[in-house]
C-alpha positions as CSV (number, residue, x, y, z in Angstrom):
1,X,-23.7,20.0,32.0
2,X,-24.5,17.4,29.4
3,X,-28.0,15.9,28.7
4,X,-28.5,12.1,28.5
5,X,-30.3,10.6,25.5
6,X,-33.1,9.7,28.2
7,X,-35.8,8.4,26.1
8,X,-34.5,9.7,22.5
9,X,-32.7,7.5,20.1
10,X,-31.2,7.9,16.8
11,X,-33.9,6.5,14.0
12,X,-31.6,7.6,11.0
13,X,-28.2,8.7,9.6
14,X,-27.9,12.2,8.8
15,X,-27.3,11.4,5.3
16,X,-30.1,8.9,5.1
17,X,-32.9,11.6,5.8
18,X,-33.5,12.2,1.9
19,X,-37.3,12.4,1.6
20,X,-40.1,14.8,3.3
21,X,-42.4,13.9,5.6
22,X,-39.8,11.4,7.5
23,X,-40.0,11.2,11.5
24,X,-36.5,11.2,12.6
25,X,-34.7,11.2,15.2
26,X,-31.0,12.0,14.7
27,X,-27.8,12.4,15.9
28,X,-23.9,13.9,15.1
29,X,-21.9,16.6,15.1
30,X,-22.3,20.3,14.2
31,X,-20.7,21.1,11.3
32,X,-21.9,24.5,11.8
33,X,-24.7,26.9,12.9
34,X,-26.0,30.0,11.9
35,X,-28.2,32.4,14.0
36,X,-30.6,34.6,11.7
37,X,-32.2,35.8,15.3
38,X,-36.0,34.6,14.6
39,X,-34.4,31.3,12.5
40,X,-31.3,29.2,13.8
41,X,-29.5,26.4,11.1
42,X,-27.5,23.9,12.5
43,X,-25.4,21.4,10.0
44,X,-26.0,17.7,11.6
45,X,-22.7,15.6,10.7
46,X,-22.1,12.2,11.0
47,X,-20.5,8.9,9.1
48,X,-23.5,8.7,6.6
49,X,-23.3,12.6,5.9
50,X,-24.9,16.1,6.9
51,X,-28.3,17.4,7.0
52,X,-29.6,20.5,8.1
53,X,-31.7,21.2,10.9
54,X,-33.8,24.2,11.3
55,X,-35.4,26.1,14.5
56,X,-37.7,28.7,13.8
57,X,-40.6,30.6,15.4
58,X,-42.7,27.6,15.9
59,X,-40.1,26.2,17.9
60,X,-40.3,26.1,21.2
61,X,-39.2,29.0,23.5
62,X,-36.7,26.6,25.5
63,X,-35.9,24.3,22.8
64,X,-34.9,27.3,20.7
65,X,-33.2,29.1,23.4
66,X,-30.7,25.4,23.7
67,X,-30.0,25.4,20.2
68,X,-28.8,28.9,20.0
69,X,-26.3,27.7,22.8
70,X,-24.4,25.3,20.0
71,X,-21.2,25.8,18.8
72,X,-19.4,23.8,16.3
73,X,-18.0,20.1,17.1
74,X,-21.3,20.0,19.7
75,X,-22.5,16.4,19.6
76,X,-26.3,16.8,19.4
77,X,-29.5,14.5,19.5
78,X,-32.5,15.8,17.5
79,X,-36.0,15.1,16.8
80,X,-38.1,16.6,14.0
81,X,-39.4,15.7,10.5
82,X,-38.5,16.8,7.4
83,X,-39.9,18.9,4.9
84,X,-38.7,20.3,1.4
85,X,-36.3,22.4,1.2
86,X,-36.3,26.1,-0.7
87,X,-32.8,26.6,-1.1
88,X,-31.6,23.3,-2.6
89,X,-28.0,22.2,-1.5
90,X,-26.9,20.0,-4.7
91,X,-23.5,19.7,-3.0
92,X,-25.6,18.0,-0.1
93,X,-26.5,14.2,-0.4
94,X,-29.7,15.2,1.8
95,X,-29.6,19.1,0.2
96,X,-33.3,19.0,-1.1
97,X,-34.8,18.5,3.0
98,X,-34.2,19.8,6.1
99,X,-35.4,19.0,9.1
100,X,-37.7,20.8,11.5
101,X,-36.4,20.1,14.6
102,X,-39.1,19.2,17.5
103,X,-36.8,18.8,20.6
104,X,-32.8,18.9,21.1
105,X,-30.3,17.3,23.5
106,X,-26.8,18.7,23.9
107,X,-25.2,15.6,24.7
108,X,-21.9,16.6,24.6
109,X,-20.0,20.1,24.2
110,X,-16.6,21.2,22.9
111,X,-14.2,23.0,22.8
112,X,-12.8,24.6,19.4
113,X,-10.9,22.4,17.7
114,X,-6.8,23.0,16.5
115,X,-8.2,22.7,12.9
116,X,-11.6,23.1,11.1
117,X,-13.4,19.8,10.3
118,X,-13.4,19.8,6.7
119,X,-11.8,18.0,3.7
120,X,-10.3,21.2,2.6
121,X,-8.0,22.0,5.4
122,X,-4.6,23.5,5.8
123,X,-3.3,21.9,8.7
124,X,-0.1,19.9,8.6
125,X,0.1,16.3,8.8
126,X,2.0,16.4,12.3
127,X,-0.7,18.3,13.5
128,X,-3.7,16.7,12.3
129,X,-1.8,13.1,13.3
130,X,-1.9,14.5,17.1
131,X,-5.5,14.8,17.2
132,X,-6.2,11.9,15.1
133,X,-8.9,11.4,16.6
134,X,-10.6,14.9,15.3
135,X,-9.2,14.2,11.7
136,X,-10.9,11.0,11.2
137,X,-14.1,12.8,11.6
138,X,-12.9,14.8,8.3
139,X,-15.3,13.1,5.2
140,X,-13.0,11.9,3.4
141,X,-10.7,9.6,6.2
142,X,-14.2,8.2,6.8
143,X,-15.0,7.2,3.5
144,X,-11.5,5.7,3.8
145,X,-12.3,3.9,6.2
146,X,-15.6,2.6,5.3
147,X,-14.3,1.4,1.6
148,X,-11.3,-0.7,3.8
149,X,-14.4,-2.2,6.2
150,X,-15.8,-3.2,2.6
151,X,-13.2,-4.8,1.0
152,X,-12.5,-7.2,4.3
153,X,-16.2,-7.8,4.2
154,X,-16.4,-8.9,0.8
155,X,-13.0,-10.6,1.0
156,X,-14.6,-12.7,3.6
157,X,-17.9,-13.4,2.1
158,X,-15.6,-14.3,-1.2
159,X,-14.1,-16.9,0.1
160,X,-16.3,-18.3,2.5
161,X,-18.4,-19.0,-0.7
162,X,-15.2,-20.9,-1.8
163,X,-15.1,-23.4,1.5
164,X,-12.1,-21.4,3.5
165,X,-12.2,-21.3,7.1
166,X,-11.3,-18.2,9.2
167,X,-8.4,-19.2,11.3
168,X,-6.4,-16.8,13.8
169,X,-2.8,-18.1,14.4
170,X,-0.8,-16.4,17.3
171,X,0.2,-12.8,17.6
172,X,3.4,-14.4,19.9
173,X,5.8,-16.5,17.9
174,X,9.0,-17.7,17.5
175,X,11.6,-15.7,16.2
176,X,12.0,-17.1,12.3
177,X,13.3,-13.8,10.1
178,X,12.0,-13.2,7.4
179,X,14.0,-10.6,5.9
180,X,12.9,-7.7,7.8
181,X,14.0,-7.3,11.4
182,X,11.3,-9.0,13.8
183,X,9.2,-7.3,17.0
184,X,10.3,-9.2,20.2
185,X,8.5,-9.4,22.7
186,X,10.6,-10.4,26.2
187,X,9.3,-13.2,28.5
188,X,8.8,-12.8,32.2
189,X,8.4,-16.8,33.0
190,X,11.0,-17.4,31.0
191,X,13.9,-14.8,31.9
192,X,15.9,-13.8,28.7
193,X,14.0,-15.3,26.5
194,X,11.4,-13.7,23.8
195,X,8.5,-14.0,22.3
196,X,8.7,-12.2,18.1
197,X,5.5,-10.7,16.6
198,X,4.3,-12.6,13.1
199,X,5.7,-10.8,10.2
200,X,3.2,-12.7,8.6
201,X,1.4,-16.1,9.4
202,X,3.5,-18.0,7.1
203,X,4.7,-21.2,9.0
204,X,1.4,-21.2,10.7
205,X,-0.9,-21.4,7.2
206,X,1.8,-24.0,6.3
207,X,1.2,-25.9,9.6
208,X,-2.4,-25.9,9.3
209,X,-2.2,-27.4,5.8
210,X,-0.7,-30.1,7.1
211,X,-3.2,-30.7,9.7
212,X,-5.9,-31.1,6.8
213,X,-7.7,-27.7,7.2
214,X,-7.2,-27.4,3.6
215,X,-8.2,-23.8,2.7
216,X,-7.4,-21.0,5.3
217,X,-8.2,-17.2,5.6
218,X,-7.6,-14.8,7.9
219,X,-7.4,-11.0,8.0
220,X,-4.0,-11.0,9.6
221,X,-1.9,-8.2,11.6
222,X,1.6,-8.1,10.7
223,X,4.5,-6.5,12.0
224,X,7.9,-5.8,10.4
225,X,10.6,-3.2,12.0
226,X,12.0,-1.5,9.0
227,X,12.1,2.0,7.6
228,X,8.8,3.5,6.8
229,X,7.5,4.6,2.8
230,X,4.3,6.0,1.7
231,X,3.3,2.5,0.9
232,X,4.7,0.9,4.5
233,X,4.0,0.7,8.1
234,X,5.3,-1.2,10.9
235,X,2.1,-2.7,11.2
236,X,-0.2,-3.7,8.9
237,X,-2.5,-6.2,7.9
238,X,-2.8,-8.7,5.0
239,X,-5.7,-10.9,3.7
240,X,-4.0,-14.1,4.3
241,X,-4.9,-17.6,2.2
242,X,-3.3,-20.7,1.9
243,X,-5.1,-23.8,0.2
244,X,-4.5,-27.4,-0.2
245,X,-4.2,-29.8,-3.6
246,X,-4.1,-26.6,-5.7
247,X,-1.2,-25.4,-7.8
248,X,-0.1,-22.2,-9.1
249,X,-3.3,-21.6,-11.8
250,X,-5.6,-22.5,-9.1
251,X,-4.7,-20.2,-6.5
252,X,-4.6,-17.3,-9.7
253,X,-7.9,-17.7,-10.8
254,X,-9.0,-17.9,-7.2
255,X,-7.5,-14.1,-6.9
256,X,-8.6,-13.2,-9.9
257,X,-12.5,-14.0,-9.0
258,X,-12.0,-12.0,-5.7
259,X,-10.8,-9.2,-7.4
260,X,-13.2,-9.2,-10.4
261,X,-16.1,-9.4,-7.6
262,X,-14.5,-6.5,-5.2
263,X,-14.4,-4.1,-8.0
264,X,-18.0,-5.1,-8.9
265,X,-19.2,-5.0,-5.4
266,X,-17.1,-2.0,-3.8
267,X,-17.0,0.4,-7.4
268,X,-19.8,-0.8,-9.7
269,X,-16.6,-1.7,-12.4
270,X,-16.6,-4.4,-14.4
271,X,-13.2,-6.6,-14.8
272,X,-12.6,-8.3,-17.6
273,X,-10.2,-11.7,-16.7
274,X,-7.7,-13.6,-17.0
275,X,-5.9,-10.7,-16.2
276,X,-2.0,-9.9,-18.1
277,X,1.1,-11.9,-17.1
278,X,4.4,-11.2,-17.1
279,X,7.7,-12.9,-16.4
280,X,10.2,-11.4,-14.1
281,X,12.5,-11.0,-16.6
282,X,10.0,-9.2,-19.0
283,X,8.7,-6.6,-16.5
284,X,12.6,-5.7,-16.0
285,X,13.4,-5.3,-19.8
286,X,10.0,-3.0,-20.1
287,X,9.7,-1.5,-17.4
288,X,12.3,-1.3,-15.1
289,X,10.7,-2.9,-11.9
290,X,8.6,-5.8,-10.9
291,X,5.2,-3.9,-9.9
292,X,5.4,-1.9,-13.1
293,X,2.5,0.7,-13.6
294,X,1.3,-0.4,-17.1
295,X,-1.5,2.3,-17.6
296,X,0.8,4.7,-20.0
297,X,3.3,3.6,-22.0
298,X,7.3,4.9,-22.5
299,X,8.5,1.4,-21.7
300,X,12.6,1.1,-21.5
301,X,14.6,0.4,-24.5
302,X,17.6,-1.4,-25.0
303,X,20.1,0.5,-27.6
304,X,23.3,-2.0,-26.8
305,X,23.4,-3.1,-30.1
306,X,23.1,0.2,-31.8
307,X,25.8,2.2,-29.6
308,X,28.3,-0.7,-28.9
309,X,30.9,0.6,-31.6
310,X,30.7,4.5,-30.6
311,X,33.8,6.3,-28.9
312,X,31.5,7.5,-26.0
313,X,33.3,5.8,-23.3
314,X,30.4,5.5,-21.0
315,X,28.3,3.7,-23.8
316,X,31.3,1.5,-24.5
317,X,32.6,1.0,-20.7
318,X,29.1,-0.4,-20.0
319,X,28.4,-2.9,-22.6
320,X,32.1,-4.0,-22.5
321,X,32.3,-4.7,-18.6
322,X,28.7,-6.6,-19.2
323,X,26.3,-3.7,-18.6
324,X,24.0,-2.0,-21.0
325,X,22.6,1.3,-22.5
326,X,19.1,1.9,-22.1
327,X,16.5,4.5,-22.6
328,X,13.2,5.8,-22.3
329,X,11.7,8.3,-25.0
330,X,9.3,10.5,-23.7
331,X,7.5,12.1,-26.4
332,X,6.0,15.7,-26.9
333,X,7.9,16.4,-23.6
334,X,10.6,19.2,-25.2
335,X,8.7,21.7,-24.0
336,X,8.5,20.6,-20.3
337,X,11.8,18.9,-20.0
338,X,13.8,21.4,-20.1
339,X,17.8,21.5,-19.7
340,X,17.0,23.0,-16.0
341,X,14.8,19.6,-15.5
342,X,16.9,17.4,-16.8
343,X,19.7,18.3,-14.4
344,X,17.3,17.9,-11.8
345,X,16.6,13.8,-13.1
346,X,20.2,13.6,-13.5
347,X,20.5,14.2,-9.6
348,X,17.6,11.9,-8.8
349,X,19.5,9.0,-10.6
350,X,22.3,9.7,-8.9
351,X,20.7,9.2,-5.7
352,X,19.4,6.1,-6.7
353,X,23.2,5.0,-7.7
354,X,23.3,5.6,-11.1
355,X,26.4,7.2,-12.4
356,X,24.3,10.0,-14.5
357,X,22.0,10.5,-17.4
358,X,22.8,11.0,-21.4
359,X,20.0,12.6,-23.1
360,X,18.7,13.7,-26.3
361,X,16.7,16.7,-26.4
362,X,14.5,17.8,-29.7
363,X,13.1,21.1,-29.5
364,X,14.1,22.8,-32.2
365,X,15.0,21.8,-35.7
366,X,18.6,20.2,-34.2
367,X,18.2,17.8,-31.7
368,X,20.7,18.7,-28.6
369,X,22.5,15.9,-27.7
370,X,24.3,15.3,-24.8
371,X,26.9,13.0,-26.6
372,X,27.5,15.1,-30.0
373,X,30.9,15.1,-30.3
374,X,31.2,11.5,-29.5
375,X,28.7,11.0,-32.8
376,X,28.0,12.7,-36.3
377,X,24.8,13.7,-37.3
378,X,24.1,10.8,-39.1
379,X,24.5,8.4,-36.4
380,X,22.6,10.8,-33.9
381,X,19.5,11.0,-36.8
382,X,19.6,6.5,-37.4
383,X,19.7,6.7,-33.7
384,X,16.4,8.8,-33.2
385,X,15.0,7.4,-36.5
386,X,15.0,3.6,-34.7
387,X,14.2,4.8,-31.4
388,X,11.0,6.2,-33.1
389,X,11.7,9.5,-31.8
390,X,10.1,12.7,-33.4
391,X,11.2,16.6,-32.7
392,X,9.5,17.5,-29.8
393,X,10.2,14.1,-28.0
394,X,13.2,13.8,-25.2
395,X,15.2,10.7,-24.9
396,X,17.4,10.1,-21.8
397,X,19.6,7.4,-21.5
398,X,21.4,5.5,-18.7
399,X,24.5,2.8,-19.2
400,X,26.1,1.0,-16.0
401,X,25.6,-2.6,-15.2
402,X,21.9,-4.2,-15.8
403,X,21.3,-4.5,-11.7
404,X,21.6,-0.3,-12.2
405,X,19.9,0.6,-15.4
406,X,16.8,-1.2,-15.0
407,X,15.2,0.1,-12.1
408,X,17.2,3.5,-12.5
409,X,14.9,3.6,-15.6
410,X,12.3,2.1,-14.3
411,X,12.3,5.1,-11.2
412,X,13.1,7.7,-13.8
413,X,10.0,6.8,-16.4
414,X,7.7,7.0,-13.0
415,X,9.1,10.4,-12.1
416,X,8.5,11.7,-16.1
417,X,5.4,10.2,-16.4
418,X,4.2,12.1,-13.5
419,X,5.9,15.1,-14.6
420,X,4.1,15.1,-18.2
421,X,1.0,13.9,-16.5
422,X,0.4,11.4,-18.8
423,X,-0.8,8.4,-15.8
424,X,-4.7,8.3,-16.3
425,X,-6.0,8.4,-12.8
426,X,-9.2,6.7,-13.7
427,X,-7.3,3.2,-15.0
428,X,-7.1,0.1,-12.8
429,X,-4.4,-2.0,-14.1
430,X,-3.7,-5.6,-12.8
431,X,-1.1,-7.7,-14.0
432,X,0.6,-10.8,-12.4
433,X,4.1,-10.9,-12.7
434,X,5.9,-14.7,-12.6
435,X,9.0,-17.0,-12.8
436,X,11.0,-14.6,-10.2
437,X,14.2,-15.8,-9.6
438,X,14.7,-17.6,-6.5
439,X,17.6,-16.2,-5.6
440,X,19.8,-13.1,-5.2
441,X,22.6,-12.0,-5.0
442,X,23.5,-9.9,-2.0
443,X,27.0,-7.7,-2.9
444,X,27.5,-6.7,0.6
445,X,27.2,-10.5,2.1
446,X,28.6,-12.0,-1.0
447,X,25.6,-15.1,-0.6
448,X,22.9,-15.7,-2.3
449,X,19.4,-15.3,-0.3
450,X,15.8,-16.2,-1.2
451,X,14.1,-13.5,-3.3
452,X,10.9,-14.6,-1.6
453,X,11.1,-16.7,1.5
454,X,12.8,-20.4,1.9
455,X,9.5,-22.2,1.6
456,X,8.2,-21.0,-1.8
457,X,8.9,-24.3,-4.2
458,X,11.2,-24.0,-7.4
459,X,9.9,-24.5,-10.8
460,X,10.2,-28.6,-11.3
461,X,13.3,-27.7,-14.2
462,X,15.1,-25.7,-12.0
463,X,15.5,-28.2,-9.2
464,X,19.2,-29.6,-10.8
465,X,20.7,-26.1,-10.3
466,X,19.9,-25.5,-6.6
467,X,23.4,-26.2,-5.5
468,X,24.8,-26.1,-9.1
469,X,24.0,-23.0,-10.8
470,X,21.5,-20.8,-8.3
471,X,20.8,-17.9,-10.3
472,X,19.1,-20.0,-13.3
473,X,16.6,-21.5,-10.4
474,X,13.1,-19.7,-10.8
475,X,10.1,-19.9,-8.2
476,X,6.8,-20.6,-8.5
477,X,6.2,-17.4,-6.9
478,X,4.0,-14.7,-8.1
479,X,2.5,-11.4,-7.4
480,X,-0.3,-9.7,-8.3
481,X,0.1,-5.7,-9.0
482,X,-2.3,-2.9,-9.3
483,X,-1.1,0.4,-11.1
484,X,2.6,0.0,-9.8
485,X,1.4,-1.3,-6.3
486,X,2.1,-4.5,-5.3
487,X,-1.0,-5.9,-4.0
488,X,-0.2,-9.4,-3.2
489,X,2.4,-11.9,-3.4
490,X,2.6,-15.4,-2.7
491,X,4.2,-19.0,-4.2
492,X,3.4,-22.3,-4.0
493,X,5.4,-24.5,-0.9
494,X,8.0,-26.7,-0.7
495,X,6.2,-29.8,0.9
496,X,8.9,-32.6,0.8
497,X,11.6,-32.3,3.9
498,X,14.5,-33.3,2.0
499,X,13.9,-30.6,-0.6
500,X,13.5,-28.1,2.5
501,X,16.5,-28.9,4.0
502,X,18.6,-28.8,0.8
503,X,16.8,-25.3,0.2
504,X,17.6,-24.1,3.6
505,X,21.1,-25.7,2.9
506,X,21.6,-23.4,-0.4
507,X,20.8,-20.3,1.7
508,X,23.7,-20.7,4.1
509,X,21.9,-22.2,6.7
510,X,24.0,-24.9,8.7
511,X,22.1,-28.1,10.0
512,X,22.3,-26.7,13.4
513,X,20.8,-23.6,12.0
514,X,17.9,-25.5,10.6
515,X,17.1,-27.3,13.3
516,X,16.9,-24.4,16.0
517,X,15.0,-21.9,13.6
518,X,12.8,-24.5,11.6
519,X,13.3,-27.7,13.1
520,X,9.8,-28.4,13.9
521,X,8.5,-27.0,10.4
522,X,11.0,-29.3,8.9
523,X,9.5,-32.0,11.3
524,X,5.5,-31.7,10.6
525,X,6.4,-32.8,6.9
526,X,7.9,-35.8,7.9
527,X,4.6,-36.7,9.0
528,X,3.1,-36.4,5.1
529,X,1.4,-32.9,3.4
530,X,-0.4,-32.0,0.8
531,X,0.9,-29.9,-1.9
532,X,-0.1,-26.2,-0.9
533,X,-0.1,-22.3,-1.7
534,X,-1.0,-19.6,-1.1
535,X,-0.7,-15.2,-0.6
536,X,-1.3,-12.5,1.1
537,X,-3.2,-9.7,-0.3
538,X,-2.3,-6.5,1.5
539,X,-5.7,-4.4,3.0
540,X,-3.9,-1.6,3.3
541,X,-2.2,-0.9,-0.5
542,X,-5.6,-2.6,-1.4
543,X,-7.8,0.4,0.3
544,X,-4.7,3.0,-0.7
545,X,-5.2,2.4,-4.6
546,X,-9.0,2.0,-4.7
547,X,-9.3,5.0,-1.9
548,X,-6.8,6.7,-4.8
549,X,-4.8,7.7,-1.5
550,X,-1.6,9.1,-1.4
551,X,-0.4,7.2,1.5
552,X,-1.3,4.4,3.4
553,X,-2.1,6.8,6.5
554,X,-4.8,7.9,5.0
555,X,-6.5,4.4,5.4
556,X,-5.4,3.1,8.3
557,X,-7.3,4.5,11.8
558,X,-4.1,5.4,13.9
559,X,-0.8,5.2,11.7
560,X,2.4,5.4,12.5
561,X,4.8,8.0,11.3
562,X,8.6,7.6,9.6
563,X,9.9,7.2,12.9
564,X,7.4,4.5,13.6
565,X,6.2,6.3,16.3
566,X,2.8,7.4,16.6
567,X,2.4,10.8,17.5
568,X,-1.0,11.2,19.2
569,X,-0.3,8.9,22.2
570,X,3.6,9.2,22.1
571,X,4.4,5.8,21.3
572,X,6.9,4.1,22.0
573,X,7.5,5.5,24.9
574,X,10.1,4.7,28.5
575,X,8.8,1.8,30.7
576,X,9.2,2.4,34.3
577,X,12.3,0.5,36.0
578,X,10.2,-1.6,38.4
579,X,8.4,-2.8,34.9
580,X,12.1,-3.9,33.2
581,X,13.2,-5.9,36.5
582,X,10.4,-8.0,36.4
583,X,11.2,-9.1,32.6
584,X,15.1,-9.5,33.7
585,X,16.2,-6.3,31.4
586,X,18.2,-3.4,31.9
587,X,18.4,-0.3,29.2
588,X,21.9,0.3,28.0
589,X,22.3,4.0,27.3
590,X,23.2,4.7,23.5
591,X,26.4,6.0,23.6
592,X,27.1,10.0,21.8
593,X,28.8,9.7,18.8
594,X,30.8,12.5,18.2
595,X,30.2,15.0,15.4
């Protein structure tokens, strides 16, 4: 049976006992125990770290007799004091003390676990995702863990300091897409009708602008149903602002001071600020996407100019049906990229929807070029020459249209950089990239549709070429990312309802439209707002780059999986029938397709 705590309770954290001559009482789990016959250890675990406890001859009989009954994963309660240690632990925060325990409770006992408790383990993710519960006792998750709890503490304090107001808006909503397929939730007072959970707060924050709350906050949950990444989840939560009588340099610097005092606060680093810009269009040409990783360099080169008169008919097909050639050069890489990895790049691209890869490859005294009998010598040497390419270096090259080459270059100067290991893991570098386009073009629906979403405000120019000319109009919409993470995005609002409607107008929408999905957005403006922005900054990618995570499982408590379903509890799972006839639903069986 287990003990109660009866009159014992837990003075310190295990990893707080750092000095001799401490009364303590403490509590945790046993890492491990060893039984020397006339001296038992025991490893005390818990959130603040380990310490070790020690039983010995001066230990009494019964006492002693209890603690050679532990076994790992026990959850103990111990009092002693500690002394100074002979055998110093220097991979122990508390390694020069242990503690010499005066009485024990066995609180709770267990069984042994599917997987050793340890950072170091070999137990796959499915696994370790089943018994969540047992990994998250694993060091590291918990220091996960504990640097997210930071970062929304400071986040809060931050701009508390700066007069916003911590606002919930609801978790049941109306159904207003905003790109990504919506939750719904069905109603059972009103039969066939259903509720949609928040992809994010947006029209709320908007709403309450309009009601004079002026500067808002709230650590939102979000929901979106859409395939999962290393960097996604169906849920997830945002650090959500919006503020009144600002504009865009307001709400930057605003970011900018929360993100220069996180660093200071949660990593002891010093930010120096304003932090870069670039434009859209400039994080495109360089590096290939619009949350480039700027800490190495091998940025994306455009050779148009220099190959447009070749005979290569893939150079010359793409510039002449409005494409381009591009390239990266990745130098002192000979060596590793060989012709075996090359092929394997070339079949990356092509899953990405490139037609292939040219390359140029200088490992010995004659560069090996991909092209040759397309060029001489000399035009393959002025080529290098002006690329600034050296023997050694490797040059690979992609031509197609400019929606194709840019972030096919972009991907492929990721996947080399990794490859050379040239990405310094100890950088942290912020950029804001601005002026995105407002629209795009979507092939498959032939329309244009809002990069961002229909209430971010055009840049004042722009406004004559809504209807006009939609692919010159450019937002005043911007996102802040963090070593190729996007950590935030946001835009100021459209505040004036004719300018709405005209927006919503340019997307498509039909008045009917308007009026059933936005109507009473559309409405609240009528009534007079303040020009407004804001962002959301998203926890999760926030705690994933500073954590230096590899996915954004590793700092969330109870993830989800690709299948967004989460495998410990077995979610989602069947609802009994009774359950569905009370909401009015009936589950149609998927039909088998045939193989």
């Amino acid at each position: 049976m287990a003990e109660s705590m009866g009159n014992l309770r837990r003075t310190h954290g295990c990893g707080e006992v750092t000095e001799p001559g401490m009364h303590v009482t403490v509590g945790g789990f046993v890492q491990y125990m060893r039984n020397k016959n006339k001296v038992i250890f025991i490893v005390l675990r818990d959130r603040s770290g380990e310490v070790q406890l020690v039983f010995n001859d001066e230990t009494d009989r019964a006492i002693f007799e209890k603690a050679a009954s532990v076994k790992n994963e026990y959850v103990l309660l111990v009092k002693g004091t500690s002394v100074t240690r002979q055998d110093i632990n220097p991979n122990m925060k508390t390694g020069n003390i242990e503690i010499i325990a005066e009485e024990i409770r066995i609180l709770a006992k267990a069984e042994p676990t599917p997987f050793p408790i340890m950072d170091e383990i070999n137990a796959g993710e499915e696994q370790r995702l089943k018994y969540r519960y047992l990994d998250l006792r694993r060091p590291a998750l918990q220091k996960n863990l504990i640097m997210r709890h930071k970062i929304a503490k400071c986040a809060r304090e931050y701009y508390y300091a700066n007069g916003f107001l911590e606002i919930e808006t609801p978790m049941m909503m109306k159904s207003t897409p905003e790109g990504a397929r919506d939750y719904l939730i069905p109603s059972r007072v009103h039969p066939g009708e259903f509720y949609a959970l928040p992809q994010s707060p947006q029209i709320y924050k908007q709403l309450l602008m309009v009601a004079g709350m002026e500067r808002y906050i709230q650590i939102a949950r979000c929901f979106r149903d859409e395939d999962l990444r290393a960097d996604r989840q169906p849920e997830f939560t945002q650090i959500d602002l919006e503020m009144s009588y600002v504009d865009v340099e307001d709400i930057l610097d605003l970011t900018e001071g929360f993100v220069k005092k996180l660093l200071k606060d949660i990593l002891d680093r010093d930010l120096e600020t304003p932090l870069p810009r670039l434009s859209y269009a400039e994080a495109m040409n360089r590096y290939g996407s619009d949350k480039p990783d700027t800490r190495f360099g091998m940025e994306i080169q455009d050779v148009s100019g220099l190959v447009k008169d070749t005979e290569f008919g893939v150079f010359k097909g793409a510039i002449e049906a409005g494409g381009s050639v591009r390239c990266i050069v990745a130098k002192n890489s000979a060596k590793i990229l060989s012709r075996k990895e090359i092929d394997k790049l070339t079949e990356m691209v092509r899953g990405i929807g490139a037609k292939g890869l040219a390359f140029i490859r200088w490992a010995d005294e004659k560069p090996n070029c991909s092209f040759a009998k397309f060029f001489t010598e000399e035009q393959i040497s002025d080529l290098l020459a002006k690329l600034g390419a050296e023997q050694g270096d490797v040059v690979l090259f992609v031509a197609d249209k400019n929606s194709v080459v840019l972030p096919t270059l972009g991907a492929l100067r990721l996947e080399v950089g990794r490859k050379l290991d040239i990405i310094p893991q100890d950088k942290l570098n912020f950029l804001w990239i601005t002026q995105f386009p407002f629209f795009e073009w979507d092939e498959e629906s032939q329309t244009w549709l809002a990069m961002h979403h229909p209430f971010t405000m055009p840049e004042d120019e722009c406004l004559p070429f809504l209807e006009s000319d939609p692919g010159k109009v450019t937002a005043k919409a911007y996102d802040l990312v963090l070593n190729g993470v996007e950590l935030c995005s946001g835009s100021m609002r459209i505040t004036d309802y004719e300018l709405q409607e005209k927006m919503f107008r340019a997307l498509g929408l039909t008045d009917e439209e308007i009026e059933a999905k936005f109507g009473f957005l559309v409405e609240a403006y009528h009534y007079g707002a303040p020009p407004h922005g804001g962002l959301g900054i998203g926890l999760d990618r926030l705690s994933m780059v500073l954590c230096q995570a590899e996915s954004l499982r590793d700092v969330i408590a109870f993830p989800k999986v690709k299948d967004a379903s989460e495998i410990m509890s077995q979610c989602p799972s069947p609802i009994e029938p009774e359950n569905l006839d009370v909401l009015g639903i009936m589950v149609k069986p998927q039909e088998k397709t045939e193989e």
